[in-house]
C-alpha positions, -999 to +999 in steps of 0.1 A: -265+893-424-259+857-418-264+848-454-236+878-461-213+862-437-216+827-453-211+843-490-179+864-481-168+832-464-168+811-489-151+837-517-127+834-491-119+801-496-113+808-536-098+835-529-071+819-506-074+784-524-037+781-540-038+766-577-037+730-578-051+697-587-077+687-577-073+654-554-092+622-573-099+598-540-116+605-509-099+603-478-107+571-464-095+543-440-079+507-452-073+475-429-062+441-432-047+419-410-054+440-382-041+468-392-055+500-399-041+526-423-055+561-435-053+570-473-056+608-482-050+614-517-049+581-527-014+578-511-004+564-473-008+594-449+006+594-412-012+619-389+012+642-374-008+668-357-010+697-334-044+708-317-057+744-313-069+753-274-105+748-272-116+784-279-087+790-311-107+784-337-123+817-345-112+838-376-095+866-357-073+843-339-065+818-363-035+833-374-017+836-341-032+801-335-017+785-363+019+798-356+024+773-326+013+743-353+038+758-374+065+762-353+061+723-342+061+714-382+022+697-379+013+688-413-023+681-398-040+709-376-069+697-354-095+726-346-129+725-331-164+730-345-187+747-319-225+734-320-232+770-305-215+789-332-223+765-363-262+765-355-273+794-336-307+794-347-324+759-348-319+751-386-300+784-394-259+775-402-235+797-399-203+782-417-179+814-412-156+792-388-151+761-408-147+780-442-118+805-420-102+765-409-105+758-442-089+791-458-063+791-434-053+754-440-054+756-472-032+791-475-008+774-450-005+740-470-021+721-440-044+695-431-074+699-408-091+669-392-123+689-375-136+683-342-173+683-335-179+701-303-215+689-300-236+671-276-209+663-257-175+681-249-157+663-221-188+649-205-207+671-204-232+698-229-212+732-228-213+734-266-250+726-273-268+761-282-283+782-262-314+772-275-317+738-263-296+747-231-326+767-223-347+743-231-351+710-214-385+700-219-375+698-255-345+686-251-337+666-218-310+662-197-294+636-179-313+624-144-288+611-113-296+586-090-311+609-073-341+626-093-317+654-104-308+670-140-271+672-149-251+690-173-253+661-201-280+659-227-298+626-225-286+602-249-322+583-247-343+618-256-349+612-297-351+649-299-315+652-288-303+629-314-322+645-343-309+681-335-277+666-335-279+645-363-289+672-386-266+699-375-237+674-377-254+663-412-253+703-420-212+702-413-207+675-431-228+686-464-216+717-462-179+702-462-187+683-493-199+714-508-166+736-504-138+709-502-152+678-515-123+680-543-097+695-524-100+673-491-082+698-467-101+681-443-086+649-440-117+637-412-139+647-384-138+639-347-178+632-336-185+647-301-154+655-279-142+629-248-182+616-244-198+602-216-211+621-181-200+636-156-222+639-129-243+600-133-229+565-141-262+565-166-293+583-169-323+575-151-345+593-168-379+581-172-370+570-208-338+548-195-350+536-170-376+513-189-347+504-213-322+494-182-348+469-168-353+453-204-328+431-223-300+436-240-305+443-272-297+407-288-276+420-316-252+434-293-252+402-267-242+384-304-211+405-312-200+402-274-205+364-275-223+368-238-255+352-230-291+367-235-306+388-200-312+422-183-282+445-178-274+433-148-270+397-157-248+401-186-229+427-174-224+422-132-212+450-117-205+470-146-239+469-155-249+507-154-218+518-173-222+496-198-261+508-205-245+545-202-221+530-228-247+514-252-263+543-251-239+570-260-222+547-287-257+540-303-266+580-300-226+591-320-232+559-343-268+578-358-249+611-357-220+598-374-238+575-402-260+606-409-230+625-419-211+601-434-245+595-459-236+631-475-201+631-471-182+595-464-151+611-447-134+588-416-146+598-387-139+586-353-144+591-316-119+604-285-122+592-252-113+607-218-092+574-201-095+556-171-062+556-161-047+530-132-058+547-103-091+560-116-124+536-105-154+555-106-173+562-133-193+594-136-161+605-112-131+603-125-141+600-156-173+604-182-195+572-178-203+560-214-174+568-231-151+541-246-125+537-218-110+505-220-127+483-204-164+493-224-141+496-262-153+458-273-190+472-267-180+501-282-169+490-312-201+466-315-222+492-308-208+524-331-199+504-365-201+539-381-173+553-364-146+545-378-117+539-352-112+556-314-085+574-306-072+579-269-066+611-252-034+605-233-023+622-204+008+611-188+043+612-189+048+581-175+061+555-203+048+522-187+015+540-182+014+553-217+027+524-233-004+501-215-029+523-230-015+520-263-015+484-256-054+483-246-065+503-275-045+488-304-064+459-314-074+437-343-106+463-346-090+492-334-058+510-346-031+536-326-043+570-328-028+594-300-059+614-308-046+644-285-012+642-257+003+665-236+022+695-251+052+685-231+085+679-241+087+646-221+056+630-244+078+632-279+095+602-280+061+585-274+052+588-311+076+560-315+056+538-298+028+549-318+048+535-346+059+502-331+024+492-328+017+501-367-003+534-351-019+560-378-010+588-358+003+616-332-013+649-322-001+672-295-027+693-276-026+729-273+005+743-290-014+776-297+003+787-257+001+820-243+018+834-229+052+813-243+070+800-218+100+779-218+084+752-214+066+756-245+096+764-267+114+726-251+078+714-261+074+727-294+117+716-303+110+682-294+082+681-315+098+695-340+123+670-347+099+640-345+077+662-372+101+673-395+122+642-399+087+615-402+066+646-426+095+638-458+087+599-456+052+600-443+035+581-467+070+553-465+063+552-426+024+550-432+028+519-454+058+502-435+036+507-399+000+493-424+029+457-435+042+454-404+075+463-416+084+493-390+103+489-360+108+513-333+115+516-296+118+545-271+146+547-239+128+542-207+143+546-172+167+520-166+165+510-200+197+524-219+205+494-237+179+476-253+173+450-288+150+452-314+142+421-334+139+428-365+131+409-403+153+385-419+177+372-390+192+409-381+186+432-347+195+460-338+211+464-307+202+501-290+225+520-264+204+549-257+220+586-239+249+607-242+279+599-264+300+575-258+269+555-261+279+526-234+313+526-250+329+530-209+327+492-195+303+491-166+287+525-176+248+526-190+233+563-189+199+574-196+203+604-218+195+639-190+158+641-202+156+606-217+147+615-253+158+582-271+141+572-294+152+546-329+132+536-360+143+512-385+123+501-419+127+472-442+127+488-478+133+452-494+159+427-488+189+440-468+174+472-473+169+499-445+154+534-435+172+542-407+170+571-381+165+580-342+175+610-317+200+604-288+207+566-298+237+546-314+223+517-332+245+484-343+231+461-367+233+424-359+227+390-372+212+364-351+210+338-375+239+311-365+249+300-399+287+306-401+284+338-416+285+375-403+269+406-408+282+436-421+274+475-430+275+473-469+266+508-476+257+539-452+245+565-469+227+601-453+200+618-472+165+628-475+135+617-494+120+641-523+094+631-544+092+595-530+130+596-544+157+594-524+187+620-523+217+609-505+240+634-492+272+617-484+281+577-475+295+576-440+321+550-437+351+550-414+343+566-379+311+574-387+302+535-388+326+518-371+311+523-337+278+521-350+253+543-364+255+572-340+222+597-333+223+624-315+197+655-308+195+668-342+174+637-361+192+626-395+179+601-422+201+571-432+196+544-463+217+513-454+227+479-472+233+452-450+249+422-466+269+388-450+303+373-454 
């Protein structure tokens, strides 16, 4: 029966596949000079994504699933794996849910980045069959402080790893099998938010020799710290930091044993420690790669690829400090899953200001759908729909550092972005008039602003934004003044651009005026 199921599945997948060429490159990830970009196809691709609820992902509700994603404009969908579902019987695959993903991305002309829901799903083991559940003499848990098991597989119990390993090594082979020239899936998330809940770190019989050795040396070398115990190179955050080591070393195997059959990008999410959150184990999973453990991290996991954050906030200082703590010289911007909330849109942008890969929203797939939901899934929308045309153009403007963005913060209508070549552009965010009464600066009512400018070559500009007027101005005090050479409003096709009509007169007088419905502009700046 299981063999039927696999067979019917993957005629499905034919069946469904629409004709096409098939794609010559890998998807794969590109850096230099600290900046990270993803290719898929061989072209720039931005991430703009929408995630199924946990328990979506099944063939009879894919459909009504995927309308919520297509509603918001995703070109990427983002859709759990289930360990419990994939590999029911120890060594026996069932692959009827990835080939349906697959199917129905491919039928919908999506993109699927996959999430492996397997040792770990937000700290803790819910996903792991029911045959090593049920078994943890085989397959250990976690031990607290105080001689108990918790809900987390141990990270030090080798048999552990090596069922997870090989079912992960299963997904990834059997990817390469059924879209290894079609690359519907673009890359796969390893575990889900890792790290316990329940113990800082395991004190198991197993960790508890390793916590009163050394550090390993290798990773006391990539930290630049000196050689000791836990304790002495890491203080206080000693027993996080093992939990940490451990976790990362653990995904690393998993994620280097898939990537052998099947190189895609693959990377990690992490549950945050946000400003008023202190304990580990607590507030949040011990072990993952919170902020203050993603230098280890990184030292420790060089098979994962990047690590996204998980942000859940509307506040925009609050966001933008995470962003700030996660986009590094090693480490790119990936919004790996946000709030499905109207107020979190605009946040994309800075996404883009910190030459980010990517954006996905969390649970559009609501039921029942409230209004809520539908403000949700309209903001979204225009963010989607007006980056999806000139993805590839922001992907490689955001990779050269040649994207500029900002978003309208409380307080914060008017506001100046620096930009190349001796110009800014000077932003009055809200309603119309824009700032234009003396003495007058509104926030637009649900402070939606958001502006993005690109330089295409010299004096050259993409320019567009939602509830913003922006004026272009030189800064460069040589006698000379800046002007608007050409404004024209179009779209890109093709990598071509279309213009629809120059706007001169009132249209640019006062500036370049943006209100809710997002609009594309190509503008010539020039000097007299």
């Amino acid at each position: 029966m299981l063999f039927r199921r696999m067979i019917a599945a993957t005629l499905s997948l034919s069946l469904l596949a629409p004709a096409a060429i098939a794609a010559e490159e890998m998807p794969r990830v590109e850096w230099r000079d600290g900046r990270m970009m993803l290719r898929v196809d061989g072209k720039p691709f931005l991430i703009l994504a929408a995630q199924l609820h946990n328990s979506s992902a099944w063939p009879a509700h894919l459909d009504r699933a995927w309308a919520g994603a297509t509603a918001m404009a995703a070109t990427t969908i983002e859709a759990p794996v289930y360990w419990e579902q994939f590999e029911p019987t120890r060594g026996r695959y069932d692959t009827s849910n990835v080939d349906a993903l697959i199917a129905q991305a491919r039928k919908t002309d999506k993109r699927l980045i996959l999430l492996w829901f397997g040792t770990w799903k937000n700290g803790q083991n819910h996903y792991a069959p029911d045959w090593i559940r049920s078994d943890a003499v085989t397959y250990p848990r976690m031990i607290d402080a105080r001689g108990e098991p918790i809900d987390v597989l141990s990270p030090h119990a080798p048999a552990n790893l090596a069922a997870d390993r090989a079912a992960f090594t299963a997904l990834m082979r059997h990817l390469r099998s059924v879209d290894g020239d079609r690359h519907s899936v673009i890359a796969v998330q390893v575990e889900n938010e890792p790290g316990a809940i329940g113990s800082v770190r395991d004190h198991g019989a197993a960790a508890e020799r390793a916590f009163a050795g050394a550090v390993p040396a290798d990773l006391v070398a990539k930290l630049g710290r000196k050689p000791g115990d836990w304790r002495t190179v890491f203080g206080p955050d000693a027993e996080e930091a093992f939990g940490a080591y451990a976790t990362a070393r653990y995904i690393d195997q998993v994620a280097a044993a898939g990537k052998a059959v099947n190189p895609l990008p693959v990377y990690v999410n992490t549950w945050l420690r946000y400003k008023d959150k202190k304990y580990p184990g607590i507030d949040y999973p011990s072990g993952g790669a919170v902020w203050t453990m993603l230098g280890l991290w990184t030292a420790a996991a060089p098979a994962v690829d990047f690590i996204g954050t998980d942000i859940y906030t509307d506040d925009a200082g609050e966001y933008r400090k995470v962003l700030d703590q996660y986009a590094r010289a090693d480490n790119p911007s990936w919004v790996s899953e946000t709030g499905f909330d109207a107020k979190t849109a605009p946040y994309l942008f800075y996404v883009l200001q910190r030459g980010g890969v990517g954006f996905s929203v969390f649970g559009v797939d609501a039921d029942p759908v409230t209004p809520a939901a539908e403000a949700a899934t309209a903001a979204h929308r225009a963010n989607f729909a007006l980056l999806d045309p000139v993805r590839d153009v922001v992907a490689q403007a955001a990779f050269d550092k040649r994207l500029y963005a900002a978003v309208e913060e409380p307080g914060r209508a008017k506001q100046v972005l620096p930009l190349a070549d001796g110009w800014e552009a000077q932003l009055s965010f809200g309603p119309p008039p824009w700032g234009d009464t003396p003495g007058i600066l509104a926030n637009s009512p649900a402070q939606s602003g958001r502006a993005m400018m690109i330089a295409t070559g010299p004096d050259q500009w993409l320019v567009s934004g939602i509830d913003v007027r922006i004026e272009l101005a030189r800064t460069v005090k040589d006698g000379r003044h800046g002007q608007l050479l050409r404004v024209e409003e179009g779209e890109m096709r093709g990598g071509v651009w279309h213009a629809t009509r120059w706007l001169n007169g009132d249209e640019t007088d006062y500036g370049l005026n943006f209100g809710p419905t997002p609009k594309l502009l190509r503008v010539t700046t020039g000097r007299y």
